[in-house]
C-alpha positions in Angstrom: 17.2 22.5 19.8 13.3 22.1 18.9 11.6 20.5 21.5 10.7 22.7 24.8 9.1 22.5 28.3 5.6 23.9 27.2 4.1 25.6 30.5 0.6 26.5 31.1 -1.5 28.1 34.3 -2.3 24.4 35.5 1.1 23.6 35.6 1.9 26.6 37.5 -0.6 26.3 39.9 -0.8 22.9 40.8 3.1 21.5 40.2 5.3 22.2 43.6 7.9 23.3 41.3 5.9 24.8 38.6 7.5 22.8 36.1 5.8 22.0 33.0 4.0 18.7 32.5 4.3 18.5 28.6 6.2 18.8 25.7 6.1 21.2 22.5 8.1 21.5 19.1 9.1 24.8 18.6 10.9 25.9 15.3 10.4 29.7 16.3 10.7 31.8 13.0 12.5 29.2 11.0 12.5 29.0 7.7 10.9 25.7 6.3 14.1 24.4 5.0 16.1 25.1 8.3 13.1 23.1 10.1 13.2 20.5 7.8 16.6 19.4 9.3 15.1 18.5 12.2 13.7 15.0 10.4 12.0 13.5 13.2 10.1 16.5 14.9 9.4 18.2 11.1 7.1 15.0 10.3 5.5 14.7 13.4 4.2 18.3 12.7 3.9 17.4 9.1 1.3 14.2 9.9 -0.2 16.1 13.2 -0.2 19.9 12.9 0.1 20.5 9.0 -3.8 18.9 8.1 -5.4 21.1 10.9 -3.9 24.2 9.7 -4.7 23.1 5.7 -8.1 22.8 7.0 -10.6 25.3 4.4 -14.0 26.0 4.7 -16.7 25.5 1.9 -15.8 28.3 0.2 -12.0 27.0 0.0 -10.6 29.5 2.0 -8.3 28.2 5.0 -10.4 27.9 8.4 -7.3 29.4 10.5 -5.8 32.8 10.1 -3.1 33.6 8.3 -0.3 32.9 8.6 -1.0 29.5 10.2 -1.6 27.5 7.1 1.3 29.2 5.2 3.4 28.4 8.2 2.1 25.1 9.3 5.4 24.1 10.9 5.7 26.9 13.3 4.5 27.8 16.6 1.2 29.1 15.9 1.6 32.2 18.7 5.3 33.3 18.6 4.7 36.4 20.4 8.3 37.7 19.6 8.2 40.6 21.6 8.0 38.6 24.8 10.8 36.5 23.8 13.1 39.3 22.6 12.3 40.7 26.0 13.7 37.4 27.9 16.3 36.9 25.5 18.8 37.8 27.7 17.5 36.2 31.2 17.5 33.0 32.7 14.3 33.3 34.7 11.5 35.7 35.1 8.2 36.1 36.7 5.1 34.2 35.4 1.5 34.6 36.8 -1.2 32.7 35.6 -3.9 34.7 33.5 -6.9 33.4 35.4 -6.4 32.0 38.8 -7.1 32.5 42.4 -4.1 32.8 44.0 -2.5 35.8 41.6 1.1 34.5 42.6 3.5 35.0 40.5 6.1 32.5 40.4 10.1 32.2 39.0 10.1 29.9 36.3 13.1 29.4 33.8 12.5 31.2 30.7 14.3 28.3 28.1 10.5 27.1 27.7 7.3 28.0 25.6 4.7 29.5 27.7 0.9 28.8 27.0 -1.0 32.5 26.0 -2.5 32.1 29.4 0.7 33.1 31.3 1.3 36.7 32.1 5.0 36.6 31.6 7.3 39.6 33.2 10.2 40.5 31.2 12.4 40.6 34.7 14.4 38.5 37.3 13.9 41.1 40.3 13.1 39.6 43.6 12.0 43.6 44.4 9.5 43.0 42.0 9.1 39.2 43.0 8.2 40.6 46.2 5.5 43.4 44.7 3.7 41.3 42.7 3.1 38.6 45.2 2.0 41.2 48.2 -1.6 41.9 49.4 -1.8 44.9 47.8 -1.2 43.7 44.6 -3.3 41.1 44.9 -6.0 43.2 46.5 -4.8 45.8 43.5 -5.6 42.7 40.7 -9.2 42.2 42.1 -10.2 45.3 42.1 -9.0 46.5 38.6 -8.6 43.1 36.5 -11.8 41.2 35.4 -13.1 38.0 35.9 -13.7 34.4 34.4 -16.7 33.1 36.2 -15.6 33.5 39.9 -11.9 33.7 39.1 -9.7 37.3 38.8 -8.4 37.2 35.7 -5.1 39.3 35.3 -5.0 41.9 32.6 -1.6 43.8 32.7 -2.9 47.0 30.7 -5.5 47.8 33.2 -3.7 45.8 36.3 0.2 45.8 36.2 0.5 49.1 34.1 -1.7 51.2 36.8 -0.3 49.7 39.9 1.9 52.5 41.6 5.4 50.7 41.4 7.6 52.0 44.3 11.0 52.3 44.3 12.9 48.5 44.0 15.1 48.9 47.4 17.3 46.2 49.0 14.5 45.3 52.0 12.2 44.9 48.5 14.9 42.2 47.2 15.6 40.7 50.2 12.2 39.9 50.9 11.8 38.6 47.1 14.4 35.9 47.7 13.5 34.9 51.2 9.9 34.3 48.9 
């Protein structure tokens, strides 16, 4: 119930079947006491995670933002949007942030993705099929940025301007055969 496949761009990249190579406890928005059910995983994070987070500065305030230290036990970047958005799917589309290749890839979505990952809230091999084209690609160069020599994907200024055509059967059937 707590512990997840924790997936970052390496993994994606480099694993034939872009699974992910480690582990992570997750206690989403839990409340302390619900975590604290969980005996084994809660004092792993209570030995491991919960003196990093109490860390304070000379001053005595905490080193992290709030609401880290107040909420030591949970996943520091929740981003509940993006999983209210999944909620309801088995899979969706995953491209990693800064890479070369720009692929986007179909990835299970019962797993904790790493900040890095530029996760689509859909299943459609129409768009499977757009996002992994040429033009897309070409489309990412062109108006994303870059990390050294790498594109680096930003969907406000990449994914949110591309002209989307229609999602047409050819579009899925192409998306599957990928």
């Amino acid at each position: 119930d707590v512990l997840f496949p924790y997936l970052n761009g390496e993994d994606l990249n480099s694993r034939p079947d872009c699974s992910a190579s480690r582990w992570v406890i997750d206690f989403n928005d839990w409340s302390e006491e619900r975590a604290q059910e969980f005996e084994l995983p809660f004092t792993r994070l209570s030995d491991r995670v919960r003196p990093e987070r109490h860390r304070r500065k000379p001053n005595g305030d905490f080193v992290l933002r709030s609401p880290l230290p107040k909420r030591w036990w949970q996943y520091a970047d929740k981003r509940p949007a993006m999983r209210k958005a999944i909620a309801e799917l088995t899979e969706a589309l995953v491209i990693a942030q800064v890479s070369r290749t720009l692929m986007p890839a179909r990835v299970s979505t019962g797993q904790v993705f790493d900040a890095k990952l530029i996760v689509f809230a859909s299943d459609s091999y129409a768009l499977q099929s757009l996002l992994s084209s040429t033009i897309h690609q070409a489309w990412a160069v062109k108006f994303g940025t870059t990390m050294r020599t790498d594109p680096t994907y930003t969907p406000s200024s990449v994914f949110e301007t591309f002209p989307l055509p229609d999602a047409t059967d050819w579009l899925q059937r192409i998306g599957k055969t990928l």
